[in-house]
TITIPA-656658 format. One record per residue: residue in one letter; x, y, z of N, C-alpha, C, CB in turn. Coordinates in pm, whole numbers, plus 50000, padded with zeros to 5 digits. Glycine has a CB too. Layout:
REM residues N
@aa->a	nc1->X	nc2->Y	nc3->Z	cac1->X	cac2->Y	cac3->Z	cc1->X	cc2->Y	cc3->Z	cbc1->X	cbc2->Y	cbc3->Z
...
***
This chain:
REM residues 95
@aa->x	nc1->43235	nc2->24648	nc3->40954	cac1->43274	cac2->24510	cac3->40930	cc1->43158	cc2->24439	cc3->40862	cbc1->43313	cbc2->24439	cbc3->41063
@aa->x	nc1->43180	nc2->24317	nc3->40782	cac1->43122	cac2->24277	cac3->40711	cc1->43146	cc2->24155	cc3->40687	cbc1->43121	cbc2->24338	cbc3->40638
@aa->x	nc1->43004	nc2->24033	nc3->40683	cac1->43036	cac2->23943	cac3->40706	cc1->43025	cc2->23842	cc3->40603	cbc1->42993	cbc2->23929	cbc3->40799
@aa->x	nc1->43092	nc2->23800	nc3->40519	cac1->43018	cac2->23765	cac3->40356	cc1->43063	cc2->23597	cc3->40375	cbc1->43114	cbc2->23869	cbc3->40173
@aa->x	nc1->42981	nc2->23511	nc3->40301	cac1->42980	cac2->23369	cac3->40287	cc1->43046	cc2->23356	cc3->40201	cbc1->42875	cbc2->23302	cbc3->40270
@aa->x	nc1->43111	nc2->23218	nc3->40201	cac1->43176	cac2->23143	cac3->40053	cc1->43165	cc2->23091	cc3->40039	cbc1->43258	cbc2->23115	cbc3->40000
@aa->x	nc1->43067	nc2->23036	nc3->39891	cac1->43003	cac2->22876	cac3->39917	cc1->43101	cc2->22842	cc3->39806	cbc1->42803	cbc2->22831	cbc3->39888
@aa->x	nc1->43106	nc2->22709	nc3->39840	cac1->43209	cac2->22637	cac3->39764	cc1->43151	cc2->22455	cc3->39708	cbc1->43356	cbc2->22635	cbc3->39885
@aa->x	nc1->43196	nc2->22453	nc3->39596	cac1->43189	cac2->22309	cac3->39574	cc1->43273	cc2->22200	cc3->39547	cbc1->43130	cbc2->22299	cbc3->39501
@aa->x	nc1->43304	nc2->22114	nc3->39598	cac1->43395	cac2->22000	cac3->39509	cc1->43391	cc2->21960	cc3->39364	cbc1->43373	cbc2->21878	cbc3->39559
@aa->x	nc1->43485	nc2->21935	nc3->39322	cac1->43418	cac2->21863	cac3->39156	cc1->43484	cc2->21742	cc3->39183	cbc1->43473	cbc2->21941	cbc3->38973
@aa->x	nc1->43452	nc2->21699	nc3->39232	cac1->43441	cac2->21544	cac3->39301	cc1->43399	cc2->21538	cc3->39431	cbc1->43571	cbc2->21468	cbc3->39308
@aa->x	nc1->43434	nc2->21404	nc3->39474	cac1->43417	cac2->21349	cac3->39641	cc1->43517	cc2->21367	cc3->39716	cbc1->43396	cbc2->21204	cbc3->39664
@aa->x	nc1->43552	nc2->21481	nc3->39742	cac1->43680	cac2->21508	cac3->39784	cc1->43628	cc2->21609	cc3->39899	cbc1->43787	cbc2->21565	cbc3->39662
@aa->x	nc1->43724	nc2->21580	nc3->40040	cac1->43670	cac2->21642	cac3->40166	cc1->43732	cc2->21775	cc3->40179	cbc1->43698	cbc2->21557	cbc3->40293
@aa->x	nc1->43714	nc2->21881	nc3->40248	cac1->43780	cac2->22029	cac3->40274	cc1->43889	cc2->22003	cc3->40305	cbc1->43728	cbc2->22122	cbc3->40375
@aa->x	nc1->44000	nc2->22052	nc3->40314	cac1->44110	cac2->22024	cac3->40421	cc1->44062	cc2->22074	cc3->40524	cbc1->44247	cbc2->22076	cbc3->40401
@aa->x	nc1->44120	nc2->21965	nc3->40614	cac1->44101	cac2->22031	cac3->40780	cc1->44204	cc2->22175	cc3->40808	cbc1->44163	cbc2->21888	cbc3->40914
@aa->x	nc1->44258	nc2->22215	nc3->40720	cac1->44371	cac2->22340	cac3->40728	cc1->44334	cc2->22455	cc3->40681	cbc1->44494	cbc2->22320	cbc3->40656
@aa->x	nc1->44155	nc2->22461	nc3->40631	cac1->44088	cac2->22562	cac3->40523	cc1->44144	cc2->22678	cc3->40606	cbc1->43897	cbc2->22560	cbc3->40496
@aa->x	nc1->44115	nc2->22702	nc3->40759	cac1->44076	cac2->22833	cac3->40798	cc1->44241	cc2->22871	cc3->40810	cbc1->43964	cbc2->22846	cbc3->40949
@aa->x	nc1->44311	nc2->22764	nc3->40823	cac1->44469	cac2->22836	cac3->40856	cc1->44550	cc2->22862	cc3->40699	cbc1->44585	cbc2->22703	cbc3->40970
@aa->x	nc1->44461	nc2->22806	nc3->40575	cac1->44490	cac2->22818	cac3->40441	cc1->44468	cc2->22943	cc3->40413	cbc1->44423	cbc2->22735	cbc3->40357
@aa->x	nc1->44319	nc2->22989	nc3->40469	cac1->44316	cac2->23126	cac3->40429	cc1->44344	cc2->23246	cc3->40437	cbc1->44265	cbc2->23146	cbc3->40427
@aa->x	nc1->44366	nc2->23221	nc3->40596	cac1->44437	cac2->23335	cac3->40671	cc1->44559	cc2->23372	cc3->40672	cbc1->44427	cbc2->23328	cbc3->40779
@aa->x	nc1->44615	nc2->23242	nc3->40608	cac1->44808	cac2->23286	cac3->40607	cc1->44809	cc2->23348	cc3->40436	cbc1->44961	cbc2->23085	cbc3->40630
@aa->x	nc1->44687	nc2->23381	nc3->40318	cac1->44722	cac2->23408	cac3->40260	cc1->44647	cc2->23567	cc3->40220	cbc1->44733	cbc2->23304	cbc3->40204
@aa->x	nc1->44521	nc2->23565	nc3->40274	cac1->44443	cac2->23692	cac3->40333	cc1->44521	cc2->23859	cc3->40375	cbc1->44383	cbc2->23626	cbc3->40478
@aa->x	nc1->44497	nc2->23962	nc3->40304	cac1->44485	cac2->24066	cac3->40358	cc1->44437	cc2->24060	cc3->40492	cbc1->44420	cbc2->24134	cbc3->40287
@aa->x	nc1->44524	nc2->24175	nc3->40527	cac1->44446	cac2->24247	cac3->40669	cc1->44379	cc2->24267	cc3->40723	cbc1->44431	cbc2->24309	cbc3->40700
@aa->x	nc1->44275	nc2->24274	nc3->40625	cac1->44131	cac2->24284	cac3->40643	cc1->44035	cc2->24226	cc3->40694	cbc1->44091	cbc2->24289	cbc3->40571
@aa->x	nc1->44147	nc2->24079	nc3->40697	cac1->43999	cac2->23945	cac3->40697	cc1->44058	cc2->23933	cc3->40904	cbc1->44045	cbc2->23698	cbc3->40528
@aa->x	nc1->43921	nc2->23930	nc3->40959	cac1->43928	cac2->23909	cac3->41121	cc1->43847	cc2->23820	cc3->41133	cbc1->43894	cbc2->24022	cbc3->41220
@aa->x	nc1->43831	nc2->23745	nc3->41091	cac1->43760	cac2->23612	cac3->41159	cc1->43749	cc2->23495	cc3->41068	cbc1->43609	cbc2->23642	cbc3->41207
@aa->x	nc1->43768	nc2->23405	nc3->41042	cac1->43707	cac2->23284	cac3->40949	cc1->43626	cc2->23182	cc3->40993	cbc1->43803	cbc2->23212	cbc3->40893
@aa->x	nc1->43525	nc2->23163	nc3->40980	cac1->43424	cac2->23058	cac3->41063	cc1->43395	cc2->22966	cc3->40928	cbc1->43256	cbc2->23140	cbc3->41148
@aa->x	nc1->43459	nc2->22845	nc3->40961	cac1->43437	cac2->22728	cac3->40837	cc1->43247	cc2->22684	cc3->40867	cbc1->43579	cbc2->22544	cbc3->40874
@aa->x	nc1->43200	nc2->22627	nc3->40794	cac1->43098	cac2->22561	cac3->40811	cc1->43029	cc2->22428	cc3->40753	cbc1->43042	cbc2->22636	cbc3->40800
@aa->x	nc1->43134	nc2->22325	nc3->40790	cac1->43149	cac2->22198	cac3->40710	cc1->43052	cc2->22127	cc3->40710	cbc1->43243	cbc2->22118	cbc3->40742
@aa->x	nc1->42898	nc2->22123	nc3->40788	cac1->42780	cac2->22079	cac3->40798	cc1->42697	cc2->22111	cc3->40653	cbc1->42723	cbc2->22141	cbc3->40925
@aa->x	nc1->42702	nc2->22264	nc3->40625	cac1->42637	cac2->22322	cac3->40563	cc1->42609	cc2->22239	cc3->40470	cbc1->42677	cbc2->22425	cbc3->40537
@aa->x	nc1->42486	nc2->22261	nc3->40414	cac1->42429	cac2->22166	cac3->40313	cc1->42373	cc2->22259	cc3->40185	cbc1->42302	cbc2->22072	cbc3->40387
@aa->x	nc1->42411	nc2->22204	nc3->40031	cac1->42431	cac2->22061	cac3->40001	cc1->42624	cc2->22066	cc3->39988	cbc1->42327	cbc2->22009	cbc3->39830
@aa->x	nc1->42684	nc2->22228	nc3->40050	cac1->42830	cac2->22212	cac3->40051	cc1->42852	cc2->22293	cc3->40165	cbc1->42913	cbc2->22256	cbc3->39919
@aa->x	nc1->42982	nc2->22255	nc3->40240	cac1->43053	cac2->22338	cac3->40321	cc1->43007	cc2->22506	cc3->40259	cbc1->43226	cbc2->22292	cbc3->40307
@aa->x	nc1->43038	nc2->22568	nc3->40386	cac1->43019	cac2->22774	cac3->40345	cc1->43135	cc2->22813	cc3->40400	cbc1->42871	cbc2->22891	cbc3->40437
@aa->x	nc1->43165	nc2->22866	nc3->40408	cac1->43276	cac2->22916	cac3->40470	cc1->43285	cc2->23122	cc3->40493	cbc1->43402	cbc2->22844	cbc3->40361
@aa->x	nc1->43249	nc2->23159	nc3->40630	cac1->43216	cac2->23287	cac3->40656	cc1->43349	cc2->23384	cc3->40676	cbc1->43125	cbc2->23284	cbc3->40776
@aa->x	nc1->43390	nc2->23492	nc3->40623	cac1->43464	cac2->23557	cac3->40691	cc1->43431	cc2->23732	cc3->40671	cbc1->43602	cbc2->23504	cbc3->40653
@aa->x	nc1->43483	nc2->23705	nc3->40787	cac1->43435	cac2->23856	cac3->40844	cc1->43598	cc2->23990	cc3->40806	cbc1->43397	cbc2->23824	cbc3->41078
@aa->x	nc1->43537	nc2->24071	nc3->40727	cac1->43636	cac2->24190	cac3->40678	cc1->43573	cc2->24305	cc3->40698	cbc1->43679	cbc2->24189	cbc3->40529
@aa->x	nc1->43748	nc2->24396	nc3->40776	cac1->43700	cac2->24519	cac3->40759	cc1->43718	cc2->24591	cc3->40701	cbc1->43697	cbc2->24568	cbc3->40813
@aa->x	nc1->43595	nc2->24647	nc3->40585	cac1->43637	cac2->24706	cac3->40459	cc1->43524	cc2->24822	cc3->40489	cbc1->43625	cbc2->24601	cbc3->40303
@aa->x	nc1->43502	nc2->24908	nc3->40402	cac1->43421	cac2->25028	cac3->40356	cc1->43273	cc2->25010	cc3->40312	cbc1->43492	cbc2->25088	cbc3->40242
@aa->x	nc1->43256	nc2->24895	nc3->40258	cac1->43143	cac2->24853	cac3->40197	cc1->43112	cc2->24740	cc3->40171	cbc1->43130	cbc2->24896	cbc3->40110
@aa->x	nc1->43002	nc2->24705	nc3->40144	cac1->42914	cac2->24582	cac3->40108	cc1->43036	cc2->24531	cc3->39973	cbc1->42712	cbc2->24634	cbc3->40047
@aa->x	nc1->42994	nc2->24616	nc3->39892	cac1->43065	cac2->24590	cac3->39758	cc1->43211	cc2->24513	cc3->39762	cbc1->43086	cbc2->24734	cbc3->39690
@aa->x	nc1->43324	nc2->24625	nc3->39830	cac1->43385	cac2->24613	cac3->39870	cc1->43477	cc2->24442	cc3->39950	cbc1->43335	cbc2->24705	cbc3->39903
@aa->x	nc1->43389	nc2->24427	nc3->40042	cac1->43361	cac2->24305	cac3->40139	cc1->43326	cc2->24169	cc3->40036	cbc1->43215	cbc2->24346	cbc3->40251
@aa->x	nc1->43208	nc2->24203	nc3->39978	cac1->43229	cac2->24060	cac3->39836	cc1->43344	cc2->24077	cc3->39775	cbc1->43114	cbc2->24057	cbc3->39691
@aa->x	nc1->43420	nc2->24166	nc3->39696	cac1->43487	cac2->24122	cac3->39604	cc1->43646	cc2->24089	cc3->39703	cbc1->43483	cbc2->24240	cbc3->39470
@aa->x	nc1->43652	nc2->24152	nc3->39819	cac1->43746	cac2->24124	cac3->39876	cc1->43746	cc2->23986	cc3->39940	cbc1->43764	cbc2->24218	cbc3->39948
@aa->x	nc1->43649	nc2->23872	nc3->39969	cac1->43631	cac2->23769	cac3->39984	cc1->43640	cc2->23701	cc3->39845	cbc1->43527	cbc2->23761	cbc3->40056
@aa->x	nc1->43622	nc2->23719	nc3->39768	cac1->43651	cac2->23620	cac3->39628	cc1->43764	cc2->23631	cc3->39623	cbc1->43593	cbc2->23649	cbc3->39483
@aa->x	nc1->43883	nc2->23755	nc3->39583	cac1->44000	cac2->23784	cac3->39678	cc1->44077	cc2->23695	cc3->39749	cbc1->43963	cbc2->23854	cbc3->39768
@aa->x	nc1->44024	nc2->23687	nc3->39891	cac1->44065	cac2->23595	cac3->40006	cc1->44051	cc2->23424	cc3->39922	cbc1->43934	cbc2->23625	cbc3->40165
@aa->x	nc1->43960	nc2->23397	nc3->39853	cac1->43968	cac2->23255	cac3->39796	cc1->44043	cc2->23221	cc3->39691	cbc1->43857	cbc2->23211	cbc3->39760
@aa->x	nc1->44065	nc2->23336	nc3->39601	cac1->44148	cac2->23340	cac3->39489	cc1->44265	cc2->23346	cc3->39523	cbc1->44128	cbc2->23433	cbc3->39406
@aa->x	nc1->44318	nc2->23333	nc3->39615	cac1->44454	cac2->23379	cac3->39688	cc1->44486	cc2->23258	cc3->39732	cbc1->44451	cbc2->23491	cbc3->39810
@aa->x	nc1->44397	nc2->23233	nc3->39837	cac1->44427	cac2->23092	cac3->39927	cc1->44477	cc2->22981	cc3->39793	cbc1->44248	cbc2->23022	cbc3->40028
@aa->x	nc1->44370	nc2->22987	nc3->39710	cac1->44343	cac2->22833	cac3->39588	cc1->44463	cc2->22824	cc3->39512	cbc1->44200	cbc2->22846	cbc3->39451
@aa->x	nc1->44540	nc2->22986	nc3->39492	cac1->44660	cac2->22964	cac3->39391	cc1->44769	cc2->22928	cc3->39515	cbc1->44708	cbc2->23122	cbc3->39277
@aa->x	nc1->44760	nc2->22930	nc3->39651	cac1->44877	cac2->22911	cac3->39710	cc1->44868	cc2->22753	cc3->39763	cbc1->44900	cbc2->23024	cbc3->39823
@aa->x	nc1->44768	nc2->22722	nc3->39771	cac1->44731	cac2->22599	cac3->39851	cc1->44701	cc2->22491	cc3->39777	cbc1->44621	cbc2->22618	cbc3->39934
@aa->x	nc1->44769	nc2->22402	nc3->39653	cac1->44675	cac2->22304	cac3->39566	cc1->44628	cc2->22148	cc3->39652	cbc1->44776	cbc2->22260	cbc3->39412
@aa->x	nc1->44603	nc2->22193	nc3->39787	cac1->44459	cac2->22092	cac3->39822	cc1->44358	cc2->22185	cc3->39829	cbc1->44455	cbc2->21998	cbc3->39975
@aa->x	nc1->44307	nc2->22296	nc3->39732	cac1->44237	cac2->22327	cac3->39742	cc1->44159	cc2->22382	cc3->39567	cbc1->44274	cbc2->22391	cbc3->39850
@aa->x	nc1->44269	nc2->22274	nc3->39497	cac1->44297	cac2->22273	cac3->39345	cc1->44126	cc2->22197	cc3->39305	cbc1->44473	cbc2->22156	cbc3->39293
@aa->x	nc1->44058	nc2->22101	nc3->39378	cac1->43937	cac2->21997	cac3->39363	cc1->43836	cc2->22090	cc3->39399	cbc1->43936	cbc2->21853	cbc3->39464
@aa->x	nc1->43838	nc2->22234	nc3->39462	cac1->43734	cac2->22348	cac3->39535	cc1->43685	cc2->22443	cc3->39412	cbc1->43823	cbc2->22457	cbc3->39669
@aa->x	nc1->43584	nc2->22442	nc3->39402	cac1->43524	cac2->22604	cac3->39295	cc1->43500	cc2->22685	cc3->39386	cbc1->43366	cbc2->22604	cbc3->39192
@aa->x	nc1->43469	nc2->22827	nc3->39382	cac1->43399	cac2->22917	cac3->39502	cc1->43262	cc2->22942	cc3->39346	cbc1->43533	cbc2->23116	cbc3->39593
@aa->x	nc1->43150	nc2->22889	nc3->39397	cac1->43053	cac2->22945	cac3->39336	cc1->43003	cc2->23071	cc3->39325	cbc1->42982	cbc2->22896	cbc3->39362
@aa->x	nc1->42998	nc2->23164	nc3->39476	cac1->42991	cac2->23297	cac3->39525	cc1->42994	cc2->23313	cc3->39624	cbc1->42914	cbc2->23360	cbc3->39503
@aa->x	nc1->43026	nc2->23423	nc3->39613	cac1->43090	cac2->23520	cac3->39755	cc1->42973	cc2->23639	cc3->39757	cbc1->43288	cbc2->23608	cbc3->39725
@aa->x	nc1->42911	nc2->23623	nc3->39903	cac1->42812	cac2->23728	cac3->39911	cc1->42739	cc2->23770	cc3->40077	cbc1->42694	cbc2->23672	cbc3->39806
@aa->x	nc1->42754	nc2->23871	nc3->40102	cac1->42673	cac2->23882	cac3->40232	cc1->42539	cc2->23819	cc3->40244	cbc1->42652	cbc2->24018	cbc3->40259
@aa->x	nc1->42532	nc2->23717	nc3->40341	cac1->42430	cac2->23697	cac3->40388	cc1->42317	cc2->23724	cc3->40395	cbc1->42440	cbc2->23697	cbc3->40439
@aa->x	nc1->42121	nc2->23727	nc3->40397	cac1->42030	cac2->23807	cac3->40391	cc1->41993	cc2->23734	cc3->40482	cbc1->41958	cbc2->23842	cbc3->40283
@aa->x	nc1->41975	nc2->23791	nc3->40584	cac1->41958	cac2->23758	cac3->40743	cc1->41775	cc2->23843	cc3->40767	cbc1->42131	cbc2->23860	cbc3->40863
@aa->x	nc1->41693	nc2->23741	nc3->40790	cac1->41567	cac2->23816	cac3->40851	cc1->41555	cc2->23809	cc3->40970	cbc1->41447	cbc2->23778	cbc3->40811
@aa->x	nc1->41500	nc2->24009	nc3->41027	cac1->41500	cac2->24029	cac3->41138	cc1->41387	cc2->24119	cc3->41152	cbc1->41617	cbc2->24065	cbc3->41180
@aa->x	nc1->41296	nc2->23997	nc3->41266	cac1->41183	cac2->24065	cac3->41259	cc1->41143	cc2->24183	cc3->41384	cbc1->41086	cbc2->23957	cbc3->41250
@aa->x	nc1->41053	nc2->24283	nc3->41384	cac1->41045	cac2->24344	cac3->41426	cc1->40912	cc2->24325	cc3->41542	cbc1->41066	cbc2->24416	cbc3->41339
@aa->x	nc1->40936	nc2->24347	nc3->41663	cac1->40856	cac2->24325	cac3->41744	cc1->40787	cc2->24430	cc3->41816	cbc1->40907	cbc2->24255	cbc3->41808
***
C-alpha cells in the first residue's frame, strides 16, 4: 500500500467542497482505501490517499487517476487544478 498526496490549487477564492472525500471515492477504483482530506495544509489543501497497487510508480499515476476522474464527474471541482500527485518523503531517523 501506498500513500501518495494531492496537492491541489484553486484558480480563484473558492473553498473545497465539503463532499471532496465522498467525491472521490464514489468515483475511484478499488484500489483507493482511505482518503484523508487536509484542508489546513498550507499554502493549499493536500489531499492523501492511500492505494493498493504494485508500486510507487504505479500509486502516483493511479492517484492523478483518482483526481482526473473525480474533476470530470464532479463540476464543483471544475475551480481545482491537481498540481501533483506524489508519495510523500517522510524523514526517519535512526536511533
Amino acid at each position: 500500500m501506498y500513500l501518495v498526496h494531492l496537492a491541489i490549487v484553486p484558480s480563484g477564492d473558492v473553498p473545497l467542497p465539503a463532499e471532496i472525500k465522498q467525491m472521490l471515492e464514489a468515483t475511484a477504483p478499488d484500489v483507493l482505501e482511505h482518503v484523508s482530506v487536509h484542508r489546513q495544509a498550507r499554502p493549499h489543501p493536500v489531499i492523501g490517499l492511500f492505494l493498493r497497487v504494485a508500486s510507487l510508480n504505479e500509486a502516483e499515476t493511479t492517484a492523478e487517476q483518482v483526481w482526473i476522474l473525480a474533476a470530470a464527474a464532479c463540476p464543483q471541482l471544475a475551480e481545482w487544478c491537481l498540481r501533483r500527485a506524489e508519495a510523500p518523503l517522510l524523514l526517519h531517523e535512526l536511533e
